[in-house]
C-alpha positions as protocol buffer text, in pm:
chain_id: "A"
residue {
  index: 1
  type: UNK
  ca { x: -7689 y: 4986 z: -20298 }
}
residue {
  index: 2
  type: UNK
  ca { x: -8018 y: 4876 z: -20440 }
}
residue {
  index: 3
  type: UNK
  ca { x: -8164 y: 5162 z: -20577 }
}
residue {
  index: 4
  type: UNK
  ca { x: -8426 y: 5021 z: -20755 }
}
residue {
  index: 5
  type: UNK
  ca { x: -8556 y: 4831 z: -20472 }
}
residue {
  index: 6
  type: UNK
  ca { x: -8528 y: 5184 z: -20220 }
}
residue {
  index: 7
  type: UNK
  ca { x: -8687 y: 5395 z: -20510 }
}
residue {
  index: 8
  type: UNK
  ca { x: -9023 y: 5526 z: -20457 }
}
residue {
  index: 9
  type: UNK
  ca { x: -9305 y: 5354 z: -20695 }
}
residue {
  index: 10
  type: UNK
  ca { x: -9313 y: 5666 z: -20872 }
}
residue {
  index: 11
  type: UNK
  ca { x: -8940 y: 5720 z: -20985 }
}
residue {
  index: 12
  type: UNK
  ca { x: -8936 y: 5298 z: -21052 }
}
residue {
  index: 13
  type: UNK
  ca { x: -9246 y: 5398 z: -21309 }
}
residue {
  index: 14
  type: UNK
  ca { x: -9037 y: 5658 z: -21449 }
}
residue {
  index: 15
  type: UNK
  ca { x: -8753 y: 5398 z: -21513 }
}
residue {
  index: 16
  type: UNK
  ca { x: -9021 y: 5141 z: -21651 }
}
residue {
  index: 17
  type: UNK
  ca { x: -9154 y: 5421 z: -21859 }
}
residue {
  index: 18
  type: UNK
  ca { x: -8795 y: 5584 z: -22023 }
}
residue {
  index: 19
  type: UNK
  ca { x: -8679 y: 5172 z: -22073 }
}
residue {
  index: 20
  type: UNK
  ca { x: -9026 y: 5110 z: -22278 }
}
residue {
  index: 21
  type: UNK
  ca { x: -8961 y: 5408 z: -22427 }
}
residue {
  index: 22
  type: UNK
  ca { x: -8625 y: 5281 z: -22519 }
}
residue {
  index: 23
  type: UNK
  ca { x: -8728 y: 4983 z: -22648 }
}
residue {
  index: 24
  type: UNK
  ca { x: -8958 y: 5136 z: -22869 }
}
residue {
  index: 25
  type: UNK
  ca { x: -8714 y: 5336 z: -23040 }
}
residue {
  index: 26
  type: UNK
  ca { x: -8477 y: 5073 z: -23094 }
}
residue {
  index: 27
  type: UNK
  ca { x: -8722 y: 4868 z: -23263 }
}
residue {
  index: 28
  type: UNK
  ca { x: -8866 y: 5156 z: -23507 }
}
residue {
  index: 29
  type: UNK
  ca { x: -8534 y: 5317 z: -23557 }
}
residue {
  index: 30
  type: UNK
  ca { x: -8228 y: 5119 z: -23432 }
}
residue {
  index: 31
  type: UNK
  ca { x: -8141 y: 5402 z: -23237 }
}
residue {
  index: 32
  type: UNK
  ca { x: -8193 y: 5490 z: -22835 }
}
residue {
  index: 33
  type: UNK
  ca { x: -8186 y: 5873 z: -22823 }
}
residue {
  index: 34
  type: UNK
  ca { x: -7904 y: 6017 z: -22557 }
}
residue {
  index: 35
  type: UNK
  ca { x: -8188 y: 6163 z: -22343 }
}
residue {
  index: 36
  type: UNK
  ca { x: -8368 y: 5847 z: -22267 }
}
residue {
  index: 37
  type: UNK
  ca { x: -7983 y: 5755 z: -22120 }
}
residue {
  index: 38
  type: UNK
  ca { x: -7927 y: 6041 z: -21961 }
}
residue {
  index: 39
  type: UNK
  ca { x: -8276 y: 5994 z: -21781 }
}
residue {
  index: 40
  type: UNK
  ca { x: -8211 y: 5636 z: -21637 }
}
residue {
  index: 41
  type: UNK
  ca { x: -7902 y: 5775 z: -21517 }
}
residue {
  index: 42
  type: UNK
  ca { x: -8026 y: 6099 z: -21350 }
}
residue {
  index: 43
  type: UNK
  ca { x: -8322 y: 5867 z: -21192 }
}
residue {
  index: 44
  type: UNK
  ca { x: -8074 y: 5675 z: -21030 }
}
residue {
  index: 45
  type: UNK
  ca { x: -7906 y: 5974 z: -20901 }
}
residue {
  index: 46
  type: UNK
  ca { x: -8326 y: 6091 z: -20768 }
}
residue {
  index: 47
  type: UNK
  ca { x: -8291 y: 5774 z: -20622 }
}
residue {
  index: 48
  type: UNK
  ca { x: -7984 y: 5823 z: -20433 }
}
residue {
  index: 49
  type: UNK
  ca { x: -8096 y: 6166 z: -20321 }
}
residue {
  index: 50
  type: UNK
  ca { x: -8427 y: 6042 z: -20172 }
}
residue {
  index: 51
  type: UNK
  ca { x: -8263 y: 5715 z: -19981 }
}
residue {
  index: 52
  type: UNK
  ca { x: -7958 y: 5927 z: -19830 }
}
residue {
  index: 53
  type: UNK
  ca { x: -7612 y: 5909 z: -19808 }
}
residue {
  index: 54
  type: UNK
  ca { x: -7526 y: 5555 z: -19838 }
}
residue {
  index: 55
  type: UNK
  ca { x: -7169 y: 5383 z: -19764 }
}
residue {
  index: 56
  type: UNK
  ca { x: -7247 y: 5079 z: -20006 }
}
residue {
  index: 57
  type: UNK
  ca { x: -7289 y: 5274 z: -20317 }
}
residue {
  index: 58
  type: UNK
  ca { x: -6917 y: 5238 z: -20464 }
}
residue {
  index: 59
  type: UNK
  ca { x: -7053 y: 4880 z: -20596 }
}
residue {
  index: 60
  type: UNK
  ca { x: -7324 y: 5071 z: -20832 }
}
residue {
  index: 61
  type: UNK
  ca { x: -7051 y: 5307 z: -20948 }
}
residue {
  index: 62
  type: UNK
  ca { x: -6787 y: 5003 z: -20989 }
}
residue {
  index: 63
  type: UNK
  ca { x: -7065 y: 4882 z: -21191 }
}
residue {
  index: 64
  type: UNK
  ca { x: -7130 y: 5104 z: -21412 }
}
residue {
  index: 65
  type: UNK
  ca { x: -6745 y: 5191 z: -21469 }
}
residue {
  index: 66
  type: UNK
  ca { x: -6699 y: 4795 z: -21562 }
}
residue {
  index: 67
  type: UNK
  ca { x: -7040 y: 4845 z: -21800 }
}
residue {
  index: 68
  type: UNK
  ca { x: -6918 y: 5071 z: -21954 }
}
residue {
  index: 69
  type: UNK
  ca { x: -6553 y: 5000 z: -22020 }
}
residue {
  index: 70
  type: UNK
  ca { x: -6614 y: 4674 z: -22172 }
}
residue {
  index: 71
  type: UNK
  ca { x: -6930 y: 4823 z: -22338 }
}
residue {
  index: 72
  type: UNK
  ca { x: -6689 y: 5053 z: -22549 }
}
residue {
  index: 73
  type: UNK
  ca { x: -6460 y: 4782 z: -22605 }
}
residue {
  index: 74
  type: UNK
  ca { x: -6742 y: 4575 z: -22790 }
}
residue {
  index: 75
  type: UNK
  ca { x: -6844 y: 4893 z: -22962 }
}
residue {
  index: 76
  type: UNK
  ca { x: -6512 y: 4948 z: -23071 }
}
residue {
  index: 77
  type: UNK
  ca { x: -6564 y: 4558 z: -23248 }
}
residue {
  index: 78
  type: UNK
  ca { x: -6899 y: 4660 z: -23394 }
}
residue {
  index: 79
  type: UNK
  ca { x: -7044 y: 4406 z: -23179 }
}
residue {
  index: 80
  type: UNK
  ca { x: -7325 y: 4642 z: -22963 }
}
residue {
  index: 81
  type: UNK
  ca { x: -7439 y: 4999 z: -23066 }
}
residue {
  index: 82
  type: UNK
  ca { x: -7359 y: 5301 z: -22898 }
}
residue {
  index: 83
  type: UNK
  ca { x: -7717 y: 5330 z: -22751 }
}
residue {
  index: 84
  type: UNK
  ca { x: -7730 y: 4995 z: -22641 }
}
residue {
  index: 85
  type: UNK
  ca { x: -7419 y: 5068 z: -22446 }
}
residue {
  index: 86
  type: UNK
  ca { x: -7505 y: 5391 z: -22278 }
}
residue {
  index: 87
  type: UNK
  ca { x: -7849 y: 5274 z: -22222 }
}
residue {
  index: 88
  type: UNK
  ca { x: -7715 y: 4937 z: -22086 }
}
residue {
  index: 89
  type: UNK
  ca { x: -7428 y: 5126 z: -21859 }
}
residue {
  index: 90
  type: UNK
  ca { x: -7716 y: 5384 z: -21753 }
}
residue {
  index: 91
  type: UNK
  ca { x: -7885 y: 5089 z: -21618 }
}
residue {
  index: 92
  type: UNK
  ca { x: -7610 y: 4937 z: -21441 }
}
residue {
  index: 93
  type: UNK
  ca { x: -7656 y: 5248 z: -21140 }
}
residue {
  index: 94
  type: UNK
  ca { x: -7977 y: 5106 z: -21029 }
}
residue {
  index: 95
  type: UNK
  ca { x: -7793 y: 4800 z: -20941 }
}
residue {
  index: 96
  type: UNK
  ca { x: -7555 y: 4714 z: -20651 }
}
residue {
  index: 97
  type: UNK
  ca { x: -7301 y: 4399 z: -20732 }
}
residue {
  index: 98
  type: UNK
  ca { x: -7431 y: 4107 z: -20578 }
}
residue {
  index: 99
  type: UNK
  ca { x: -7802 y: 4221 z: -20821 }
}
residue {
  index: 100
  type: UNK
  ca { x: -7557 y: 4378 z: -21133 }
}
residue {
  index: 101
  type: UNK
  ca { x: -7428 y: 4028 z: -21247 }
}
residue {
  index: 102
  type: UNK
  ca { x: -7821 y: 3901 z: -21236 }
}
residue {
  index: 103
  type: UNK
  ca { x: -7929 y: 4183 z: -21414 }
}
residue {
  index: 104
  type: UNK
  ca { x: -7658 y: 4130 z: -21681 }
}
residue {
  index: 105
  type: UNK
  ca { x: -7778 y: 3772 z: -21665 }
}
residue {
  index: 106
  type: UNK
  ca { x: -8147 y: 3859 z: -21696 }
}
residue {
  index: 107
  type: UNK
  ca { x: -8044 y: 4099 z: -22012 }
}
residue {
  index: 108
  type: UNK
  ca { x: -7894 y: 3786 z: -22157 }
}
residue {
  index: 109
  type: UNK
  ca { x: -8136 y: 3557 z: -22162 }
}
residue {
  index: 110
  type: UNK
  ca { x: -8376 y: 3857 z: -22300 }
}
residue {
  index: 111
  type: UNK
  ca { x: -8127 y: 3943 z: -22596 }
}
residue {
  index: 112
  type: UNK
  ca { x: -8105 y: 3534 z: -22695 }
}
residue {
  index: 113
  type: UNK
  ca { x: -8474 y: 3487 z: -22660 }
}
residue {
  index: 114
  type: UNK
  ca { x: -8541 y: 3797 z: -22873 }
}
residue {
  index: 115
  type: UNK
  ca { x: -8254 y: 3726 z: -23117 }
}
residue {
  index: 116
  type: UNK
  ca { x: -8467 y: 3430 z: -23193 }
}
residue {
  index: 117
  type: UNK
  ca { x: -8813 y: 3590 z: -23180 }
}
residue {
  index: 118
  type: UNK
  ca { x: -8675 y: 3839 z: -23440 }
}
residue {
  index: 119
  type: UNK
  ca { x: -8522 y: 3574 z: -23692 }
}
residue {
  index: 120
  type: UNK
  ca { x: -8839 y: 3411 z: -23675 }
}
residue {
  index: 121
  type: UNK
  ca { x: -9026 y: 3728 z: -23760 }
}
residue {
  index: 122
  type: UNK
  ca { x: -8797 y: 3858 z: -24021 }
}
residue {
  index: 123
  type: UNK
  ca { x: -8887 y: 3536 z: -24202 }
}
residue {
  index: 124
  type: UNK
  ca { x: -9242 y: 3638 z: -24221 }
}
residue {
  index: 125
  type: UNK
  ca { x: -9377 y: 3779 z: -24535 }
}
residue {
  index: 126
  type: UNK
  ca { x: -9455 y: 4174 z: -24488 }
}
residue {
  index: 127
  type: UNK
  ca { x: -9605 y: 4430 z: -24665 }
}
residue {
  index: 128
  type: UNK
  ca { x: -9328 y: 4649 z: -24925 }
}
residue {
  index: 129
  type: UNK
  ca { x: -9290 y: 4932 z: -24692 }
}
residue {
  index: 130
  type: UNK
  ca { x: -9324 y: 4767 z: -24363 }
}
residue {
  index: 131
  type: UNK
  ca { x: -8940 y: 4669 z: -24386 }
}
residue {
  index: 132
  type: UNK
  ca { x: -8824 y: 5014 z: -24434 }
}
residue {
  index: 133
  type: UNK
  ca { x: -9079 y: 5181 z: -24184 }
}
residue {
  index: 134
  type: UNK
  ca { x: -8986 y: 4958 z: -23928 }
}
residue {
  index: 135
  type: UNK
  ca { x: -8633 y: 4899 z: -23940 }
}
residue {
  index: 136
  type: UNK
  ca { x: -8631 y: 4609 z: -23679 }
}
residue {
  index: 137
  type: UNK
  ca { x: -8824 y: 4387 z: -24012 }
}
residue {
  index: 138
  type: UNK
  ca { x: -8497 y: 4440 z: -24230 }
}
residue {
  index: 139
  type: UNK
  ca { x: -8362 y: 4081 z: -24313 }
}
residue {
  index: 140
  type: UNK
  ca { x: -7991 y: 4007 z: -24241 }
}
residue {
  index: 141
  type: UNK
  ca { x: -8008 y: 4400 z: -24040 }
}
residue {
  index: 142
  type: UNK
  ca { x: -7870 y: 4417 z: -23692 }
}
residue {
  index: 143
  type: UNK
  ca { x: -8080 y: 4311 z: -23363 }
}
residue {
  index: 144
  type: UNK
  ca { x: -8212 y: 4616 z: -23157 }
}
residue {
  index: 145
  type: UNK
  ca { x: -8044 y: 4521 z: -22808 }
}
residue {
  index: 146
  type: UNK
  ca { x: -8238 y: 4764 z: -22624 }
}
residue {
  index: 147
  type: UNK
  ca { x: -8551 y: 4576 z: -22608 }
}
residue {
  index: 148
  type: UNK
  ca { x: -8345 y: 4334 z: -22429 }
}
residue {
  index: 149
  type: UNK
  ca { x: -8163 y: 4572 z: -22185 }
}
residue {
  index: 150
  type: UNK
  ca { x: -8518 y: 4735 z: -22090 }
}
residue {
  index: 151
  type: UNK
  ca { x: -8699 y: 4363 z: -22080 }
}
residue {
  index: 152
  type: UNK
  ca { x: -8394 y: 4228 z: -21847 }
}
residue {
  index: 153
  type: UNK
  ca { x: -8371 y: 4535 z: -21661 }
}
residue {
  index: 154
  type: UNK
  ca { x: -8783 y: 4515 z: -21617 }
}
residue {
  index: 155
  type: UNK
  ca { x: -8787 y: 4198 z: -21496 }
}
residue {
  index: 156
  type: UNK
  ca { x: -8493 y: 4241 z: -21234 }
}
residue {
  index: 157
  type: UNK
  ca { x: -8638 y: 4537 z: -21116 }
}
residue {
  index: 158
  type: UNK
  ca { x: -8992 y: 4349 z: -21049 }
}
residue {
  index: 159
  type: UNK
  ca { x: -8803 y: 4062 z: -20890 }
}
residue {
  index: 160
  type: UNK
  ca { x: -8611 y: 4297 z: -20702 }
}
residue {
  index: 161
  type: UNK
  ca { x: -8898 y: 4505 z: -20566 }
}
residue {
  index: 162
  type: UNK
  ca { x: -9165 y: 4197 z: -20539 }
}
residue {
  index: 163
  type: UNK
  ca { x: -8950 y: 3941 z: -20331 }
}
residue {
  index: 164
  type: UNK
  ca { x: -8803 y: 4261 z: -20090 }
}
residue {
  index: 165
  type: UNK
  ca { x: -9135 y: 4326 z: -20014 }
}
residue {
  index: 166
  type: UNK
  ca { x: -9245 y: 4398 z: -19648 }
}
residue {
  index: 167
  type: UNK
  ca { x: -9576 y: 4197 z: -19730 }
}
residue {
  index: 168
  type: UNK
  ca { x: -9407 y: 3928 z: -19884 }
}
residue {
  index: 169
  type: UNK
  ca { x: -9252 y: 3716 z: -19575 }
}
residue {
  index: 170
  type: UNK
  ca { x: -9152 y: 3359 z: -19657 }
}
């Protein structure tokens, strides 16, 4: 089921909000607190509630399950943080199958584009306590995925929402 694209504008600004939020944090901190998580998830579930009962929503939950388990398997390799995962499989409920693999797609893109923006900013000379204030400046220190997940996510949810449109007829 498309959640996001069913949601009311307000609960979608509440998801835009908590994933800015979450980007945010990962940048200062390289950490996305459990309750920002927890909130995607239980906005999905708002969602839900306010559309209906729906026969279609096993996809968002066979989503999330397949998020998640191979989430924890690239935790388990030190490959993604435990944040990144719970935000990213948080997420993943918004999102039906046939919009899931775009949004993972979408993420992507976001986490190689800002991979790069990163290494090029790293490079830059800062300030002596910039680095340690801001821990997404540390050279040769990890890459805060959740900007990524929340820009990907963003962006699918606009495209979503935009092209489904009742005034946009084409």
């Amino acid at each position: 089921m498309r959640l996001l694209v069913t949601a009311p504008d307000w609960l979608a600004g509440l998801l835009l909000l908590l994933l800015v939020l979450a980007a945010i944090e990962d940048g200062w901190r390289l950490r996305i607190s459990d309750w920002i998580s927890g909130l995607v998830a239980i906005g999905a579930f708002a969602a839900l509630v306010l559309d209906g009962p729906v026969s279609g929503l096993w996809q968002n939950f066979l989503l999330f399950a397949a998020v998640l388990a191979v989430g924890t398997f690239m935790f388990g390799r030190g490959w993604m943080g435990g944040g990144d995962i719970k935000l990213l499989a948080a997420s993943s409920l918004w999102f039906d199958l046939s919009d899931g693999w775009k949004a993972m797609v979408a993420i992507a893109i976001a986490g190689g584009i800002e991979t790069l923006v990163i290494m090029a900013v790293r490079r830059l000379p800062w300030p002596d306590g910039a680095r340690t204030k801001a821990l997404l400046l540390k050279r040769r220190g990890p890459i805060p995925y959740g900007i990524a997940i929340a820009l990907g996510v963003a962006l699918m949810g606009w495209w979503l929402r935009v092209w489904n449109s009742p005034f946009i007829h084409f």
